[in-house]
N, CA, C and O of each residue as an XYZ file, in Angstrom:
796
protein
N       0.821     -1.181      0.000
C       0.000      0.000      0.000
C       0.877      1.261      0.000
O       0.555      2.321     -0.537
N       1.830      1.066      0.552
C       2.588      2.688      0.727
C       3.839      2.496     -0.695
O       4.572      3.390     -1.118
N       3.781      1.446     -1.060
C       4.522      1.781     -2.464
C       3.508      2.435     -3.116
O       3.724      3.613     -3.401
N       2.325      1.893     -3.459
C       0.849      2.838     -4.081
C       1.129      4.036     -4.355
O       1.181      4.695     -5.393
N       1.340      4.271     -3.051
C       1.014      5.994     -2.416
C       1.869      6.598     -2.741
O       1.605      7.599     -3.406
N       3.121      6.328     -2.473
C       4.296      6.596     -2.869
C       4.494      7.218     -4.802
O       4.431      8.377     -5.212
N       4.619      6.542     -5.223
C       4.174      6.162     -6.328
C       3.188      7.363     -6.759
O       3.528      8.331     -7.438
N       1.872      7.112     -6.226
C       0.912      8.518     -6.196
C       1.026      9.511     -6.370
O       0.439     10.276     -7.136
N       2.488      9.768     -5.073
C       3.009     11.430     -4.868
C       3.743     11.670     -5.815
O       3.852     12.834     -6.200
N       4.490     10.558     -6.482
C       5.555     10.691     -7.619
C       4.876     11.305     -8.374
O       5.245     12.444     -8.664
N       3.785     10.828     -8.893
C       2.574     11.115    -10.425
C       2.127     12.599    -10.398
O       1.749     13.231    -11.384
N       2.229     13.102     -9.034
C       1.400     13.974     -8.684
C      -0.029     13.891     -9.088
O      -0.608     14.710     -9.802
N      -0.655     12.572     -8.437
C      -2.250     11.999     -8.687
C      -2.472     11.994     -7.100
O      -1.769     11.948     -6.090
N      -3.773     12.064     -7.416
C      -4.641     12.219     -5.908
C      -4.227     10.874     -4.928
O      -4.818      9.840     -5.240
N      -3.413     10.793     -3.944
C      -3.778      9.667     -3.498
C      -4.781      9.073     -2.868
O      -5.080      9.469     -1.741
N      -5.543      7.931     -3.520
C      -6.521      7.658     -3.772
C      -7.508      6.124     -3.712
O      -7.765      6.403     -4.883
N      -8.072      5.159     -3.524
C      -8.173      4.136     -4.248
C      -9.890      4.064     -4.195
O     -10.630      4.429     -3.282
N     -10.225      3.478     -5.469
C     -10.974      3.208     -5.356
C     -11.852      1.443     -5.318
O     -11.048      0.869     -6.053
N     -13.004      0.231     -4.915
C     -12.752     -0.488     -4.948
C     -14.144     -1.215     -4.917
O     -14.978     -0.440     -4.452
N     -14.467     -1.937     -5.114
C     -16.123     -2.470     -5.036
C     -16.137     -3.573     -3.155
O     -15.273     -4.448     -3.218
N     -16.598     -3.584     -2.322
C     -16.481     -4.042     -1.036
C     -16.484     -5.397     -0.966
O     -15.675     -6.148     -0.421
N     -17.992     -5.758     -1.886
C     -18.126     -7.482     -1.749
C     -17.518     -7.970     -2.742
O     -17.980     -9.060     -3.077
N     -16.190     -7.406     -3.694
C     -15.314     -8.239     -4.506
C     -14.038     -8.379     -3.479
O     -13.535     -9.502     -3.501
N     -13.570     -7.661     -2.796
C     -12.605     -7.763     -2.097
C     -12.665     -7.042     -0.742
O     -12.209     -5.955     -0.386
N     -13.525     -8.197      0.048
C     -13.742     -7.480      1.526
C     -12.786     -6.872      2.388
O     -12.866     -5.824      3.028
N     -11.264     -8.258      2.239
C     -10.290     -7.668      3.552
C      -9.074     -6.341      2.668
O      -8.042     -5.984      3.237
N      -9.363     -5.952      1.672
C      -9.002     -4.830      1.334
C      -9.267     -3.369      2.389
O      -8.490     -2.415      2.417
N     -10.057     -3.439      2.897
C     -10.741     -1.914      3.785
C      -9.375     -1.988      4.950
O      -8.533     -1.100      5.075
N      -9.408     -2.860      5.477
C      -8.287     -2.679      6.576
C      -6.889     -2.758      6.345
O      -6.148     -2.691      7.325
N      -6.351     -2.905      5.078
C      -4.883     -2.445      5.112
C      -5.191     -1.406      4.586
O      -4.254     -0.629      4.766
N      -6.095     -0.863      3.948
C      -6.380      0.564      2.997
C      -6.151      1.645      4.738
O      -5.336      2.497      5.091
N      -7.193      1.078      5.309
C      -7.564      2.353      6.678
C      -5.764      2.277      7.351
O      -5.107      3.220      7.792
N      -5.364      0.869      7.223
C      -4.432      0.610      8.274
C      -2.543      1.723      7.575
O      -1.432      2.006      8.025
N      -3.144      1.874      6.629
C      -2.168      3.304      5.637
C      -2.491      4.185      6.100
O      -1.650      5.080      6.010
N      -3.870      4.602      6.907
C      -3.801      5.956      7.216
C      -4.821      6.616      6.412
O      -4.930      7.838      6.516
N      -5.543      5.999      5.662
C      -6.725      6.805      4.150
C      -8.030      6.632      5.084
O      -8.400      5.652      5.729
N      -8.516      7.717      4.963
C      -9.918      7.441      5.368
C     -10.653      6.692      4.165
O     -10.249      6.836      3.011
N     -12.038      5.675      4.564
C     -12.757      5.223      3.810
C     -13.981      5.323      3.873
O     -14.534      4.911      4.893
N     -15.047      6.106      2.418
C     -15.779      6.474      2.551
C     -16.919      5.355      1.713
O     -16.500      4.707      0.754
N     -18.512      5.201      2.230
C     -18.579      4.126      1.843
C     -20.010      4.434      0.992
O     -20.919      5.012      1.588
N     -20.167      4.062     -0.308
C     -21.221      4.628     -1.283
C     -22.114      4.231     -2.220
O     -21.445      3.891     -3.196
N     -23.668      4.044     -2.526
C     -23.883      2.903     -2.887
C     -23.312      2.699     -4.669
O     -22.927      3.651     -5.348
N     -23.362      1.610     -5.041
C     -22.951      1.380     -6.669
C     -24.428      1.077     -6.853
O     -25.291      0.498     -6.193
N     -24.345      1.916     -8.414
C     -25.727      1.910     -8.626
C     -25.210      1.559    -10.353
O     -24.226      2.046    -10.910
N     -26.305      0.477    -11.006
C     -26.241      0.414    -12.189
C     -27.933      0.728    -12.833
O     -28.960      0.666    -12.158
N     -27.862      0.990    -13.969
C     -28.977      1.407    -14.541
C     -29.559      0.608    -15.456
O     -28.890      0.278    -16.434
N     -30.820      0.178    -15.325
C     -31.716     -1.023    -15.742
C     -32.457     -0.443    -16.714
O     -33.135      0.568    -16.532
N     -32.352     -1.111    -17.881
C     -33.396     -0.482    -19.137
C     -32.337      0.471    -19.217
O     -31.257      0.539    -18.629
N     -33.179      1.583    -20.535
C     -32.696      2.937    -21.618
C     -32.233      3.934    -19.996
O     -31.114      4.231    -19.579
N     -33.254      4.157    -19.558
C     -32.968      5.218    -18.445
C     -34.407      6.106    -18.807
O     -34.974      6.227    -19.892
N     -34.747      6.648    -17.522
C     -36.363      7.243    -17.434
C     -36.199      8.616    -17.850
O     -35.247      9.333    -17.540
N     -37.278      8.969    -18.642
C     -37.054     10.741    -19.124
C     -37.683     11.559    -18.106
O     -38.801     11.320    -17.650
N     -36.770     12.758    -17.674
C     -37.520     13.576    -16.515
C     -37.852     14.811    -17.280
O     -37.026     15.282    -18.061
N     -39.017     15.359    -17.096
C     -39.129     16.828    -17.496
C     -38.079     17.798    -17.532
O     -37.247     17.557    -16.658
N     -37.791     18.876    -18.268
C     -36.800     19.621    -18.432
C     -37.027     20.948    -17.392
O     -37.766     21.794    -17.894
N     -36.576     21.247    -16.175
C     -37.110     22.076    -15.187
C     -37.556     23.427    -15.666
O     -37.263     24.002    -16.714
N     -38.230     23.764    -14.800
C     -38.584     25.113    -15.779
C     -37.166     26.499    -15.500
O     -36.589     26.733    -14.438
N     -36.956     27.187    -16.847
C     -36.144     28.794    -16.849
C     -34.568     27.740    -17.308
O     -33.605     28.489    -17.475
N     -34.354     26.812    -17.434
C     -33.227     26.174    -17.373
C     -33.222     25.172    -19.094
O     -34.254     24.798    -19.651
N     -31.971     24.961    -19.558
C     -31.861     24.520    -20.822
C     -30.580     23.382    -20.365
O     -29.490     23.728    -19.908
N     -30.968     22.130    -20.586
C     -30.612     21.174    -20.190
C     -29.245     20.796    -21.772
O     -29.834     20.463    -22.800
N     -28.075     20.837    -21.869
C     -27.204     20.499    -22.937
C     -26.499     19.240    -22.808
O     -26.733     18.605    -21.780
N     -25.436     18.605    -23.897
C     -24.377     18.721    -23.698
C     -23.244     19.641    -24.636
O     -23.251     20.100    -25.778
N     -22.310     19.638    -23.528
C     -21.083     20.632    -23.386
C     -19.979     20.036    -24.304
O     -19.275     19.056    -24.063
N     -19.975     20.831    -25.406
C     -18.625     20.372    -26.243
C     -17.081     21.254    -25.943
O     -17.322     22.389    -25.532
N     -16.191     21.076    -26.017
C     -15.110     21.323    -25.585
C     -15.506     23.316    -26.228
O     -15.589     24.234    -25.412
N     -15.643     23.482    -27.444
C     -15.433     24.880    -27.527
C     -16.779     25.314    -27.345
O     -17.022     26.231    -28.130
N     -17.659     25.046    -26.689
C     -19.266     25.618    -25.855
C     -18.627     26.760    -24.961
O     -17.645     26.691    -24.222
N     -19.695     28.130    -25.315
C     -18.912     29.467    -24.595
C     -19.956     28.811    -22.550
O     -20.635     29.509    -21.797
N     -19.692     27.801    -22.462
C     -20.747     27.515    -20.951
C     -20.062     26.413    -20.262
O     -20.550     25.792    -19.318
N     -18.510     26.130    -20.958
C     -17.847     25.338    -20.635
C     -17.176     25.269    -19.220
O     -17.049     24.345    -18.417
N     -16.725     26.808    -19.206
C     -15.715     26.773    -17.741
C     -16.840     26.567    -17.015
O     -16.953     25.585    -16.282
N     -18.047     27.740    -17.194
C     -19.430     27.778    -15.776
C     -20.026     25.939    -15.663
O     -20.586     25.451    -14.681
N     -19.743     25.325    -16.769
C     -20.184     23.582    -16.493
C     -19.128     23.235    -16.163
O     -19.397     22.557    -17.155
N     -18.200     22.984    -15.811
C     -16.752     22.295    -15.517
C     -17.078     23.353    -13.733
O     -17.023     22.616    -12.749
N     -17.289     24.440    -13.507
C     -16.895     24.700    -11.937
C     -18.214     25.002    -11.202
O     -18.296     25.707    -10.196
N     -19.570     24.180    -12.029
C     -20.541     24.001    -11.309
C     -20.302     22.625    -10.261
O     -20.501     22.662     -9.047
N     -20.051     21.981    -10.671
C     -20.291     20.482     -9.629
C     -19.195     20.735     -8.783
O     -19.180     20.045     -7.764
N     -18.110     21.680     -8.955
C     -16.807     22.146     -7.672
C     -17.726     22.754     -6.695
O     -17.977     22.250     -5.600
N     -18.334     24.123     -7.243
C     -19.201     25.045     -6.204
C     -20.463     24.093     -5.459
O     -21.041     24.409     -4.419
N     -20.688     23.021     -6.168
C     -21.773     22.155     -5.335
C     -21.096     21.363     -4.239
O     -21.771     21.091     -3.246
N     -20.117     21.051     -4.291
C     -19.580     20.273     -2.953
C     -18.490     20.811     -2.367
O     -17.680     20.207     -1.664
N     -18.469     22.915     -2.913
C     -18.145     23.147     -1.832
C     -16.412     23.636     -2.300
O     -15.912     24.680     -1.882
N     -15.999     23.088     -2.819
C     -14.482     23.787     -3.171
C     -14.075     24.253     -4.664
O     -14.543     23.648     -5.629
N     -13.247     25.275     -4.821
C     -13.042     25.740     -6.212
C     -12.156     25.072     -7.037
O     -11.008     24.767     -6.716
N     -12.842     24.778     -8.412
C     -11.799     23.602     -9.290
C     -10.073     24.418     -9.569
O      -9.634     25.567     -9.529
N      -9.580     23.193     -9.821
C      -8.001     23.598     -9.786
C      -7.902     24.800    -10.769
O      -8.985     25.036    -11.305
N      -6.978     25.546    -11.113
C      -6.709     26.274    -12.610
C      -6.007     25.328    -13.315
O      -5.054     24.618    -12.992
N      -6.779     25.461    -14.561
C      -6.243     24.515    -15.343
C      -7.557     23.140    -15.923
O      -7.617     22.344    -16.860
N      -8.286     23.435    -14.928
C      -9.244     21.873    -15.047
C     -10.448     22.388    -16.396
O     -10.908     21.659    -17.275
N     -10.656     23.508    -16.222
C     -11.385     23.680    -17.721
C     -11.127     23.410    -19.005
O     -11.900     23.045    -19.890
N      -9.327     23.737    -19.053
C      -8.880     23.511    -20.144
C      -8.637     21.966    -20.481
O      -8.945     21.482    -21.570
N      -7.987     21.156    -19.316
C      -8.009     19.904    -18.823
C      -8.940     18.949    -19.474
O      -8.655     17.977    -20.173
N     -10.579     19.584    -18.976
C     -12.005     18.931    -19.426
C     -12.044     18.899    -20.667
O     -12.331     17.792    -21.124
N     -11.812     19.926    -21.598
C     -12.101     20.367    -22.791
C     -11.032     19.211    -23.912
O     -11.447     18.504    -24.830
N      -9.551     19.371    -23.402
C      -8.984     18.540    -24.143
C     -10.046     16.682    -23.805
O     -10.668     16.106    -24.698
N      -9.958     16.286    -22.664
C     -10.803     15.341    -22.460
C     -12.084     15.245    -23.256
O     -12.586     14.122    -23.216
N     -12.564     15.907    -23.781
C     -14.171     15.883    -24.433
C     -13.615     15.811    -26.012
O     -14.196     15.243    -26.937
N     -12.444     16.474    -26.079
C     -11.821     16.681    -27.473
C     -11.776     15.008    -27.888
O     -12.336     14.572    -28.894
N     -10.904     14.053    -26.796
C     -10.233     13.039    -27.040
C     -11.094     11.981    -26.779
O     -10.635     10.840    -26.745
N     -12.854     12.293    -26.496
C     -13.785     11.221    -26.182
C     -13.692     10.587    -25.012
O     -14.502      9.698    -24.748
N     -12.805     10.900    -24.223
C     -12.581     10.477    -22.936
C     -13.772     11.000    -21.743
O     -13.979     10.367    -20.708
N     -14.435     12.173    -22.086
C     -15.430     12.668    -21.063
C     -16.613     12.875    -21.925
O     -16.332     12.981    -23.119
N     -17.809     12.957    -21.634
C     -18.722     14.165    -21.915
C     -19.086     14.375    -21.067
O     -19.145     13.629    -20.090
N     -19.555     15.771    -21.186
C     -20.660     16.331    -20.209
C     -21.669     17.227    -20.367
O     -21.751     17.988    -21.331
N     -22.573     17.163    -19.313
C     -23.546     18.001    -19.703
C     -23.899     18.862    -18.520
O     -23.315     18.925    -17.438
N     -25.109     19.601    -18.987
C     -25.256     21.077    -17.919
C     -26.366     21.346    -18.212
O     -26.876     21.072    -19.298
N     -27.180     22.209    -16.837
C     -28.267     22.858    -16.986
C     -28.099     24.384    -16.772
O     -27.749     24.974    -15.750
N     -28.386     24.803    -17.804
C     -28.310     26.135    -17.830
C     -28.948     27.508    -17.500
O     -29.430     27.914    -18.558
N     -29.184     28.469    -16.440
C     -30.060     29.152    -16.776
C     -30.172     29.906    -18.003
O     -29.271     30.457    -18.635
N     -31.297     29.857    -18.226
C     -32.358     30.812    -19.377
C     -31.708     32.458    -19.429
O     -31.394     33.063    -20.454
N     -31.616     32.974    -17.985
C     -31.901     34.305    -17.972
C     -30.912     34.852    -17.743
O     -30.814     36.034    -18.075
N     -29.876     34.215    -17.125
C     -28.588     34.804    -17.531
C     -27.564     34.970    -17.986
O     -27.158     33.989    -18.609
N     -26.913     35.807    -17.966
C     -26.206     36.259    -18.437
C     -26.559     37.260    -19.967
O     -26.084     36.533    -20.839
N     -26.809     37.805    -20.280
C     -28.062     38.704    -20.965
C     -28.631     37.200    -22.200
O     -28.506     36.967    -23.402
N     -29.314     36.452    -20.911
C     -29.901     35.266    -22.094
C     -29.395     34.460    -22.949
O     -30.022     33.833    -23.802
N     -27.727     34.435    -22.669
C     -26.896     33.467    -23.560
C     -26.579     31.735    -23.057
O     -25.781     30.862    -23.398
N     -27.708     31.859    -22.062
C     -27.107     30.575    -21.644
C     -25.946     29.778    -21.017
O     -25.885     28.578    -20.747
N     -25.085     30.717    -20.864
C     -24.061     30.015    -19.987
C     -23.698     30.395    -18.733
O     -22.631     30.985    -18.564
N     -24.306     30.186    -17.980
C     -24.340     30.270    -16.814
C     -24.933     28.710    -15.862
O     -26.081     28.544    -15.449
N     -23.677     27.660    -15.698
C     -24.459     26.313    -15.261
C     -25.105     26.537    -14.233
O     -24.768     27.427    -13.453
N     -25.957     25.915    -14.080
C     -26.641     25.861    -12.121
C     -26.081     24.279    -11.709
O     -25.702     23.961    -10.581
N     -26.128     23.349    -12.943
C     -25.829     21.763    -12.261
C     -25.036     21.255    -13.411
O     -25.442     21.754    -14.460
N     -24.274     20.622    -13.533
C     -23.675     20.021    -14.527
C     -22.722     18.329    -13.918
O     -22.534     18.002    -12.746
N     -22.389     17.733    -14.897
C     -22.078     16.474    -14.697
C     -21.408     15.853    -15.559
O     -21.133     16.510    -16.562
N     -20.923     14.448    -15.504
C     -20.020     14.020    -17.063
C     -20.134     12.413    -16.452
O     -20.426     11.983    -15.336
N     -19.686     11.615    -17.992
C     -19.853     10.593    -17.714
C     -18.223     10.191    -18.702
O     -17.623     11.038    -19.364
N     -17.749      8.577    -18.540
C     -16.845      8.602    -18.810
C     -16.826      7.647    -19.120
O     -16.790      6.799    -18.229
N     -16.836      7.237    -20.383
C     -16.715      5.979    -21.431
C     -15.631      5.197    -21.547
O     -14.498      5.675    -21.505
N     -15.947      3.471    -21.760
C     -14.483      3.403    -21.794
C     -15.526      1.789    -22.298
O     -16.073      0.920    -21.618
N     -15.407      2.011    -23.751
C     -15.625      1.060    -24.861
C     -17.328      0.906    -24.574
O     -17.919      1.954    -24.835
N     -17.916      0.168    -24.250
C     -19.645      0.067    -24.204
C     -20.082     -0.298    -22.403
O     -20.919     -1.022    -21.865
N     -19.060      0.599    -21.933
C     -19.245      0.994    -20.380
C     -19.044      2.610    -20.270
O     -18.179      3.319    -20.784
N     -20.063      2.924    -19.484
C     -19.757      4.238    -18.686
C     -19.886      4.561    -17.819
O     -20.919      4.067    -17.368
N     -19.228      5.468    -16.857
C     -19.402      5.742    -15.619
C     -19.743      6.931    -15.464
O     -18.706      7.594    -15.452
N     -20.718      7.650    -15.323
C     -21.904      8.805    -14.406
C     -21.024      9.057    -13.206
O     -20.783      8.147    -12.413
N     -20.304     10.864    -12.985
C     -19.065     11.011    -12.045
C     -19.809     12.312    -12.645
O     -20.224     12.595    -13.769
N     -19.784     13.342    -10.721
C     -19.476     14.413    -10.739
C     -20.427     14.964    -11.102
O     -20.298     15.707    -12.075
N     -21.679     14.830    -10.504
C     -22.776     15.601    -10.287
C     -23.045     16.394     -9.623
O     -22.944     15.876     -8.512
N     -23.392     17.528     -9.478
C     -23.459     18.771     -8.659
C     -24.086     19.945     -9.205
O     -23.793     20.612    -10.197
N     -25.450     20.121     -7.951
C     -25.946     21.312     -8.683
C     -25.185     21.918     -7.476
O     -24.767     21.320     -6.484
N     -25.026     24.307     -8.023
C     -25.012     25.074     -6.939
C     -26.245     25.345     -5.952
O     -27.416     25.459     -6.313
N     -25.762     25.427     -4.633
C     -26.371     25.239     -3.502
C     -27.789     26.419     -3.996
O     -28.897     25.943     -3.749
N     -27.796     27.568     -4.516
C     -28.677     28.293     -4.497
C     -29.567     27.683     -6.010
O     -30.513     28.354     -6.424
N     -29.211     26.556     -6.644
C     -30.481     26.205     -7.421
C     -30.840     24.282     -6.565
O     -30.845     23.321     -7.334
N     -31.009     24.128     -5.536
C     -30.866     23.118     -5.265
C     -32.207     22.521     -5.212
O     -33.097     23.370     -5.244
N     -32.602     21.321     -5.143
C     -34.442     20.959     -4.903
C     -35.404     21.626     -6.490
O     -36.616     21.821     -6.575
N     -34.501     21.810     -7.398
C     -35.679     21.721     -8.642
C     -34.957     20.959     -9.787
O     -34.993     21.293    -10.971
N     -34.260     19.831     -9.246
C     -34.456     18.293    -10.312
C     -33.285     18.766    -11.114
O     -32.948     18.133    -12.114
N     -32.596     19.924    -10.706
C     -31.402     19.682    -11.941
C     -30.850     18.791    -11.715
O     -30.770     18.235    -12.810
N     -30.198     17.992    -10.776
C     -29.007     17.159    -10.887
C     -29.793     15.722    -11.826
O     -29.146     15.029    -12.611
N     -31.220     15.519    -11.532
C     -31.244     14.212    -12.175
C     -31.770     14.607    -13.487
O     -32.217     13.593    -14.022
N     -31.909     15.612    -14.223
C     -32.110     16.473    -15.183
C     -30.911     15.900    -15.743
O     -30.990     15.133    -16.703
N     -29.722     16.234    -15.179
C     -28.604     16.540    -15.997
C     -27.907     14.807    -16.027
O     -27.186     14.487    -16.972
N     -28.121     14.130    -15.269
C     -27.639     12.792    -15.059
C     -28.914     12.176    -16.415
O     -28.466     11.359    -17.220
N     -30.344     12.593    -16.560
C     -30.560     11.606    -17.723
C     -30.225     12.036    -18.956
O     -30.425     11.430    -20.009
N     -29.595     13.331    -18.784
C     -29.132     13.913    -20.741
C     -28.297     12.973    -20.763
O     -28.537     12.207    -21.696
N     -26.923     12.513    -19.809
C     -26.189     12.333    -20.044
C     -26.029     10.802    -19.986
O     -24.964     10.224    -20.202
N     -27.302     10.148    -19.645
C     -27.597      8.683    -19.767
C     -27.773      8.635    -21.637
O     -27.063      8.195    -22.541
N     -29.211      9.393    -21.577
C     -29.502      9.543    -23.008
C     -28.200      9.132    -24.191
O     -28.155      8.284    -25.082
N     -27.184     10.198    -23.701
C     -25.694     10.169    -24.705
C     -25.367      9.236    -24.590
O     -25.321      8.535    -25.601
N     -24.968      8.701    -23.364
C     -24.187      7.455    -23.321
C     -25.223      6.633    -23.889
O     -24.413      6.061    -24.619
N     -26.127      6.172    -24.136
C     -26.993      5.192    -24.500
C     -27.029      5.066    -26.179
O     -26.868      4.112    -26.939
N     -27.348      6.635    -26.408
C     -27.003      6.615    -27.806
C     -25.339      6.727    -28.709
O     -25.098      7.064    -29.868
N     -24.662      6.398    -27.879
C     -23.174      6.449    -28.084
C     -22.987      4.863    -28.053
O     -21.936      4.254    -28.252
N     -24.233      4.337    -27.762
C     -23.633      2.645    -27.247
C     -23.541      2.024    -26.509
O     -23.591      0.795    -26.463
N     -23.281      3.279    -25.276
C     -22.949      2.414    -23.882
C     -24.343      1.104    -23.435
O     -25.508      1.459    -23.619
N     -24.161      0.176    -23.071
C     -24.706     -1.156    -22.551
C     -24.645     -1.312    -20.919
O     -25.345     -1.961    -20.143
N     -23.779     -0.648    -20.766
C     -23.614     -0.581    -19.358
C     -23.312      0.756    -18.572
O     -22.173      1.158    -18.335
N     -24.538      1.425    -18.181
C     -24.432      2.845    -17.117
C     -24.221      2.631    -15.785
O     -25.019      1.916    -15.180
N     -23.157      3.190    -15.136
C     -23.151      3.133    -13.593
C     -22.852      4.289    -13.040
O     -22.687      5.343    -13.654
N     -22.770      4.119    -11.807
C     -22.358      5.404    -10.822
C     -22.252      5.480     -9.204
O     -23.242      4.949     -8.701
N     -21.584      5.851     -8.500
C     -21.559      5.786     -7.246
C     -22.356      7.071     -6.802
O     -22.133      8.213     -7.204
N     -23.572      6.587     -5.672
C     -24.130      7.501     -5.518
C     -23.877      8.171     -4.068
O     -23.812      7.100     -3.466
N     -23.733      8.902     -3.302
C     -22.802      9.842     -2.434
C     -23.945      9.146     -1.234
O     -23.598      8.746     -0.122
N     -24.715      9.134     -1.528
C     -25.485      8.417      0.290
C     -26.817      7.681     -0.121
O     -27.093      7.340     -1.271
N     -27.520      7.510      0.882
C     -28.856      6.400      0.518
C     -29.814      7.492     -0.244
O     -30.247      7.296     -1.380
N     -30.094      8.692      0.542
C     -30.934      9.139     -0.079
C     -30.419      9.953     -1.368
O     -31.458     10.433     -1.821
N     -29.685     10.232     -1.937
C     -29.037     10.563     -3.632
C     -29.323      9.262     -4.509
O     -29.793      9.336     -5.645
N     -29.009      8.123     -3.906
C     -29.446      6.569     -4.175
C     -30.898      6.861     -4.639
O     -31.271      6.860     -5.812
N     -31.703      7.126     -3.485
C     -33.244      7.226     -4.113
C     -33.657      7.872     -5.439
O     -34.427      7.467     -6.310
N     -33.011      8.863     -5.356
C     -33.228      9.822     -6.565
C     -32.891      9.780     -7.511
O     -33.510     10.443     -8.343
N     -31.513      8.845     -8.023
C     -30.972      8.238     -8.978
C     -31.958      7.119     -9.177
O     -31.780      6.602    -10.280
N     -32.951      6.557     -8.482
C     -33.800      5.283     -8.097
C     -35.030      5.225     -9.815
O     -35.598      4.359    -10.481
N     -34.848      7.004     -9.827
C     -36.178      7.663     -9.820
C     -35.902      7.681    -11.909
O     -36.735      7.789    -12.809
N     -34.501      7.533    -11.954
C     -34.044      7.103    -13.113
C     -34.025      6.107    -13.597
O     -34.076      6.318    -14.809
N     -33.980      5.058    -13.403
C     -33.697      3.307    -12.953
C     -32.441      3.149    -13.091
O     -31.829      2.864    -14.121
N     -31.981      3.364    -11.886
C     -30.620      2.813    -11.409
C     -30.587      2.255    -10.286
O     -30.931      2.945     -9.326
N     -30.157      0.811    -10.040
C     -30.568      0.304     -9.019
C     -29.008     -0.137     -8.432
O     -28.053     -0.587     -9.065
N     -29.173      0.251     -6.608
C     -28.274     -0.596     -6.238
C     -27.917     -1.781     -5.993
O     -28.734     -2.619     -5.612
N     -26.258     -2.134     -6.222
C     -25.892     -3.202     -7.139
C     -24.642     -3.779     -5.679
O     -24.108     -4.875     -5.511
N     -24.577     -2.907     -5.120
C     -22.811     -3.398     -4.385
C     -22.512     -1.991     -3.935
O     -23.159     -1.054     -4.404
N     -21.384     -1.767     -2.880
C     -21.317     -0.930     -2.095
C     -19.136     -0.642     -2.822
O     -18.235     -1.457     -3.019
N     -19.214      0.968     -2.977
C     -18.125      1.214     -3.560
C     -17.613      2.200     -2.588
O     -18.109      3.200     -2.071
N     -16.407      1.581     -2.494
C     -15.275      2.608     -1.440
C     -14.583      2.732     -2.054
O     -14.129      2.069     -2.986
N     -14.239      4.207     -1.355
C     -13.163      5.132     -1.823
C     -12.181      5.734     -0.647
O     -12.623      6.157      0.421
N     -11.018      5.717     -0.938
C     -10.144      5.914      0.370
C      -9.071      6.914     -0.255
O      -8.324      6.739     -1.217
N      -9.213      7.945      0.531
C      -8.535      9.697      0.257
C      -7.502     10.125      1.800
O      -7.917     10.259      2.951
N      -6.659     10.203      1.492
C      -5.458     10.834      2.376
C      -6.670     12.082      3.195
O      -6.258     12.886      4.031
């Protein structure tokens, strides 16, 4: 484990792991016994196409292509939702990523501002392909549009894509039981319990 880490700091990558619980139970205690806290979250996979939710009202639901003028405000919406400001650098970061098919993402936009151009995210999100799998990462609406359905707004555009891109298999770790429900409300059902262990 501390070669891992080690290793980690070399990369300058988050040290990090992530791991599914009931594939490898006695993993949690040399992970904690390094010193990582472990946080514990449900895995949720998605059954059928995925459910269509109404488009909320004053808000324009996209996805975000690398040169979209709503790119940086979707890339440092889901930072301002949990609370800390994205690195410098991570917009441009995202953008090459969307360039290279490695990300998409999408965003809900308000209507009214910015003199009506639309870029201004309230919730945005991305999913991350990797052959006819994807993984749903990084959902976050801002705290002052919270409770009017953007986040699962923006999680089924981005089912939609992945679905029509191919993907066969949608998943996602959902942050607690009740985010679980609401992802529920999509058909994504929990599947197995996914930890994650952060310095």
């Amino acid at each position: 484990m501390e070669r891992v880490r080690a290793r980690q700091r070399e990369l300058g990558v988050p040290e990090a792991f992530e791991w599914v619980a009931e594939t490898t139970p006695g993993l949690r205690a040399a992970v904690e016994a390094s010193g990582l806290t472990v946080h514990e979250h449900p895995l949720m996979v998605l059954e059928g196409p995925g459910l269509a939710v109404p488009e909320p009202e004053g808000v324009t639901v996209r996805m975000v292509d690398a040169g979209d003028p709503g790119l940086e405000s979707a890339v440092a919406a889901p930072y301002a939702a949990f609370g800390f400001p994205p690195e410098p650098g991570t917009a441009e970061r995202t953008a090459g990523r969307i360039t290279a098919g490695l990300t998409r993402l999408a965003a809900a936009f308000d209507e009214k501002a910015d003199g009506g151009k639309g870029s201004v995210a309230l919730a945005a999100g991305q999913y991350q392909p990797v052959g006819d799998v994807s993984e749903v990462v990084g959902v976050g609406t801002v705290p002052a549009a919270r409770r009017r359905g953007l986040g699962l707004a923006v999680t089924a555009a981005l089912v939609a894509d992945a679905r029509a891109r191919g993907a066969e298999l949608v998943f996602l770790s959902a942050s607690d039981a009740d985010v679980a429900r609401l992802y529920g409300r999509l058909g994504f059902r929990t599947v197995a319990t996914a930890l994650i262990a952060e310095a």
